[in-house]
C-alpha positions as CSV (number, residue, x, y, z in Angstrom):
1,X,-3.4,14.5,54.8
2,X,-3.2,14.2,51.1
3,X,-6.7,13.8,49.3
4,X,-7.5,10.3,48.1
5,X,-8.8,11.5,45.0
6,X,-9.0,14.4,41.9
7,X,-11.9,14.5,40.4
8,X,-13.1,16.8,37.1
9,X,-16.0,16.5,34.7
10,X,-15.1,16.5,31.2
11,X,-17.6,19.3,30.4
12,X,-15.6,21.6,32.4
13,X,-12.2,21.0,31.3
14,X,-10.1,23.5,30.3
15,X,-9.7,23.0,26.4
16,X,-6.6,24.2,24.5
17,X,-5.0,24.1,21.1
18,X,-1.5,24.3,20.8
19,X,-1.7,26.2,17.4
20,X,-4.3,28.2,15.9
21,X,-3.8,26.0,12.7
22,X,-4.0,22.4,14.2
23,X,-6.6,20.1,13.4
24,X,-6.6,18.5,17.0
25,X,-7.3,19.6,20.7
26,X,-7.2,18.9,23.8
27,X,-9.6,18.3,26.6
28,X,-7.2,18.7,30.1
29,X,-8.3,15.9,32.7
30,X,-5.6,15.8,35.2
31,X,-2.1,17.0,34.6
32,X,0.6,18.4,36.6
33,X,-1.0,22.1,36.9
34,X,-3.9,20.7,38.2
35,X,-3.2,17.5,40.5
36,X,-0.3,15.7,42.3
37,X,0.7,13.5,38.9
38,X,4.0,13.4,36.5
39,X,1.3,12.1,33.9
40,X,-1.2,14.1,31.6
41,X,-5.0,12.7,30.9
42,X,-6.7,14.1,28.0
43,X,-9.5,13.9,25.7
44,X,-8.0,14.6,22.8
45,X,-10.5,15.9,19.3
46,X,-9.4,15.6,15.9
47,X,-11.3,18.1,13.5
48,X,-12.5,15.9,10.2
49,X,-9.3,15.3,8.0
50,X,-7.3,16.6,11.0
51,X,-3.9,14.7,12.5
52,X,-0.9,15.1,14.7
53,X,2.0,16.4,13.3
54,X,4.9,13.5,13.1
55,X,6.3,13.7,16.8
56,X,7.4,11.5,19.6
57,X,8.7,11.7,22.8
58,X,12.2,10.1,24.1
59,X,11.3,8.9,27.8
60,X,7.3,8.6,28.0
61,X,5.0,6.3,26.7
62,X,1.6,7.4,24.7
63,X,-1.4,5.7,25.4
64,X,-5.0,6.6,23.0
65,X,-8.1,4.8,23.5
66,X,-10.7,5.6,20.8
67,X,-14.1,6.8,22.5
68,X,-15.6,7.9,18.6
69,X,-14.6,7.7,15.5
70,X,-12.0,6.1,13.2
71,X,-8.3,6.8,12.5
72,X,-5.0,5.4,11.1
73,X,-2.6,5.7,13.5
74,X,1.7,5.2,12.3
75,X,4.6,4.7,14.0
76,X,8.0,3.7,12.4
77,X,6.6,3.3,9.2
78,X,3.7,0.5,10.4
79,X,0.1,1.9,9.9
80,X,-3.4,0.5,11.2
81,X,-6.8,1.8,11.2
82,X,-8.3,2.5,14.6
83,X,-11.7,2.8,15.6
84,X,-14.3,2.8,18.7
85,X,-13.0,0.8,21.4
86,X,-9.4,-0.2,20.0
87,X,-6.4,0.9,22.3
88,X,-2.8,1.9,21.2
89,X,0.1,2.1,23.2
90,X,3.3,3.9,21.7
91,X,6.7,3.1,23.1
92,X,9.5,6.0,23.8
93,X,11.1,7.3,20.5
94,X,8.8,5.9,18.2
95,X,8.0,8.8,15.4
96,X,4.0,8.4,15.6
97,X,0.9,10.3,13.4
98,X,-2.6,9.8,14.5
99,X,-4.9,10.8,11.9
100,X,-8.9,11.3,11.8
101,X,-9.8,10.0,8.5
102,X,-13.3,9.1,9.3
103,X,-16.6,11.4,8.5
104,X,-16.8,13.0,11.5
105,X,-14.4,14.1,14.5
106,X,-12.5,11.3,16.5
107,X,-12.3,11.2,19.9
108,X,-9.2,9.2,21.8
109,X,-8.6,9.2,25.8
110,X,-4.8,10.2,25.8
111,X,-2.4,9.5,28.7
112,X,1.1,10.3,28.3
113,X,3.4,8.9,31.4
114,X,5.7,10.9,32.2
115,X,4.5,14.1,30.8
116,X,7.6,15.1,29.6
117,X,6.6,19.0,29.0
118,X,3.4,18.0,27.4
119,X,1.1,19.7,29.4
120,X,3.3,22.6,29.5
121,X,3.0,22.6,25.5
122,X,-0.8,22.7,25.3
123,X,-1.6,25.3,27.7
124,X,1.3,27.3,25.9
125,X,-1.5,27.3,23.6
126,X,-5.1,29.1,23.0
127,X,-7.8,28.2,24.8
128,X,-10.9,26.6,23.1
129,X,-14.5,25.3,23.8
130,X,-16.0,22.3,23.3
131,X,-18.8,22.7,21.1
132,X,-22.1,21.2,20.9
133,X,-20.9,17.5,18.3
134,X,-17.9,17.5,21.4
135,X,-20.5,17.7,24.3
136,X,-23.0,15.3,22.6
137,X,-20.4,12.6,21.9
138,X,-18.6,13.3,25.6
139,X,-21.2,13.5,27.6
140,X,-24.5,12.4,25.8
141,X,-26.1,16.1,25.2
């Protein structure tokens, strides 16, 4: 029988960066490497000043939720600021920038569905830690 449930704490999560040079990371919930899903959850950070790099994807849809901070997020030439509690939901093949331009780090729950190799990019990556601002605003330390 098939378990009901995955579980992981965010605290523990493995934590990658794609590049040594980009200004946002990623917090791995659940993806295909580590339960039965076609979808990746993250926490994903963005450093002060940091963004994505233009991108999108041509069969999955991106979803962010802002946990902390404040942003502009743009897609197809549209911009709006973002900020605690707003929720964005970007439609396959729209070319999409999400960009920290508040004074601190800003914190979104991403889920990508399908994962469309996503997953398989960030742990192509370097592993990071979350450091102490990350486990204060995550998990109230």
């Amino acid at each position: 029988m098939q378990k009901s449930f995955t579980f992981e704490q965010v605290g523990k999560a493995e934590v990658w960066k794609i590049s040594p040079d980009d200004t946002n990371y990623f917090a791995i919930l659940f993806d295909p490497a580590n339960s039965p899903t076609e979808n990746i959850y993250i926490v994903e950070i963005f450093t002060k000043g940091g963004a994505t790099p233009p991108n999108s994807h041509s069969h999955a849809h991106e979803f962010f939720y802002v946990i902390h901070g404040e942003g502009v997020a743009s897609s197809d030439g549209e911009s709006l600021k973002i900020g605690k509690g707003d929720a964005l939901l970007l439609e396959p093949g729209s070319v999409h920038i999400i960009e920290n331009t508040g004074e601190g780090k800003l914190y979104t729950l991403t889920v990508m569905t399908p994962n469309q190799d996503f997953s398989e990019l960030i742990r192509s990556g370097h592993r990071v830690e979350l450091d102490d601002e990350d486990k204060r605003v995550l998990l109230g330390a």
